[in-house]
C-alpha positions in Angstrom: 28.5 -54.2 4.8 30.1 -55.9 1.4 27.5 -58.3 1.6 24.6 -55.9 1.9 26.1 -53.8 -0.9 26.7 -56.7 -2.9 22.8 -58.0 -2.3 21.3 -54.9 -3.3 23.6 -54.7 -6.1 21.9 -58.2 -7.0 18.8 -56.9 -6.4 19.0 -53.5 -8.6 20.5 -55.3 -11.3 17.6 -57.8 -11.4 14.4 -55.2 -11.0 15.7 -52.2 -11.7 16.9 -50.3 -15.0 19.5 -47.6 -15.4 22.2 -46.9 -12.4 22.3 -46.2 -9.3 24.3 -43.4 -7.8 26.3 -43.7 -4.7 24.3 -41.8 -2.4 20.9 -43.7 -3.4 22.9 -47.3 -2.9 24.4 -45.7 0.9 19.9 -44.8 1.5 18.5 -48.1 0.1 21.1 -50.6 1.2 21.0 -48.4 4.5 24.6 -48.4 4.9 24.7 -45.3 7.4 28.0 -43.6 5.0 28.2 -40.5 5.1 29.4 -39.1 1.4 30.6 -36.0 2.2 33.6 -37.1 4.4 36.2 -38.6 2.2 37.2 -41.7 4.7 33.7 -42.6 4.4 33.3 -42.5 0.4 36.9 -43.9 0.2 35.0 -46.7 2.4 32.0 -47.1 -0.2 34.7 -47.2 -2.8 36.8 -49.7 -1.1 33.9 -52.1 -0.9 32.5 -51.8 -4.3 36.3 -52.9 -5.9 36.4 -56.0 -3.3 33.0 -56.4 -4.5 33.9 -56.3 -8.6 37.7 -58.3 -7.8 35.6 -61.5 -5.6 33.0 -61.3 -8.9 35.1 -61.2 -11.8 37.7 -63.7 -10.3 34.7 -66.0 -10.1 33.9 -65.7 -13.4 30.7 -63.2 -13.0 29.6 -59.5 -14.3 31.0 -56.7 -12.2 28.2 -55.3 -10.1 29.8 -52.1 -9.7 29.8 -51.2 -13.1 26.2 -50.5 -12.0 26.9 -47.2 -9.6 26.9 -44.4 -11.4 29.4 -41.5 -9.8 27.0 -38.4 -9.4 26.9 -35.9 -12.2 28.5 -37.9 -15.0 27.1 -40.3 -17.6 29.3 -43.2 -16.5 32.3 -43.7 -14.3 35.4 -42.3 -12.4 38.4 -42.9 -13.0 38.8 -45.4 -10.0 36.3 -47.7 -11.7 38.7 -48.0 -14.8 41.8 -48.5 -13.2 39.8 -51.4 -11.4 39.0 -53.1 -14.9 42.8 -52.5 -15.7 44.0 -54.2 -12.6 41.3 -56.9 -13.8 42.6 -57.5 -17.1 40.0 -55.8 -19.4 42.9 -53.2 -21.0 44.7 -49.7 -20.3 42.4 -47.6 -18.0 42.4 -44.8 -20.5 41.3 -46.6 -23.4 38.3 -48.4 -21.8 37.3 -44.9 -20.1 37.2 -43.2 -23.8 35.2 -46.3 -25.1 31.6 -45.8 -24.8 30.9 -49.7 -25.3 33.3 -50.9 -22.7 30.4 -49.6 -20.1 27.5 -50.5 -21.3 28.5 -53.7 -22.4 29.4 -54.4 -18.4 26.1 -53.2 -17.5 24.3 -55.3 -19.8 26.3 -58.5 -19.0 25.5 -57.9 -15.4 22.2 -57.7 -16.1 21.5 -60.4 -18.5 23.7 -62.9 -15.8 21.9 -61.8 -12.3 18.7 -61.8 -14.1 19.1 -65.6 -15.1 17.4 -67.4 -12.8 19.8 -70.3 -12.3 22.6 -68.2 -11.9 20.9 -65.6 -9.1 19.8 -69.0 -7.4 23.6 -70.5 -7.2 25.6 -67.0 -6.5 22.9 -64.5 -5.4 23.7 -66.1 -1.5 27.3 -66.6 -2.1 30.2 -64.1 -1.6 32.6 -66.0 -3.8 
């Protein structure tokens, strides 16, 4: 399942612009999650920080900066204590900065939609 999250990940952040929420990654990656029991979006979110941790320790963009939590312009607060355990700064701070975001979003963009670098890591999990 973390590699056909982290491939459509790839994928969206290649073709598409914008976010994706949660529910439409759990339809197109066909991940059969069901949102509204709380084991099973505790699951999604699991993956997706394995998924940013494996990326950012290999020196690439964190995908998950590209799922959007449903109903809010950005992220939970999950998300931000994953960048603090990462190294990026005190979850609170980064959550209040509008820039922190986006600029993770366009990184990821701009490095998956290099063609080089989707050829060497698009296949890869580490």
């Amino acid at each position: 399942m973390i590699g056909r999250v982290r491939s459509h990940l790839i994928r969206f952040a290649r073709n598409q612009v914008g976010t994706i929420s949660y529910l439409n990654l759990v339809q197109e990656a066909e991940l059969g999650l069901n949102l509204e029991i709380s084991h099973e979006k505790s699951r999604l979110n699991e993956i997706l920080a394995e998924i940013s941790e494996t990326e950012h320790q290999a020196g690439r963009p964190i995908l998950s900066s590209l799922v959007k939590v449903e109903g809010s312009k950005g992220q939970g607060d999950a998300f931000y204590k994953l960048c603090e355990r990462l190294g990026f700064g005190e979850w609170r701070v980064l959550k209040q900065d509008p820039e922190f975001l986006k600029g993770l979003r366009r990184d990821c963009r701009a490095f998956w939609q290099e063609p080089a670098n989707h050829e060497q890591y698009a296949g890869s999990e580490s």
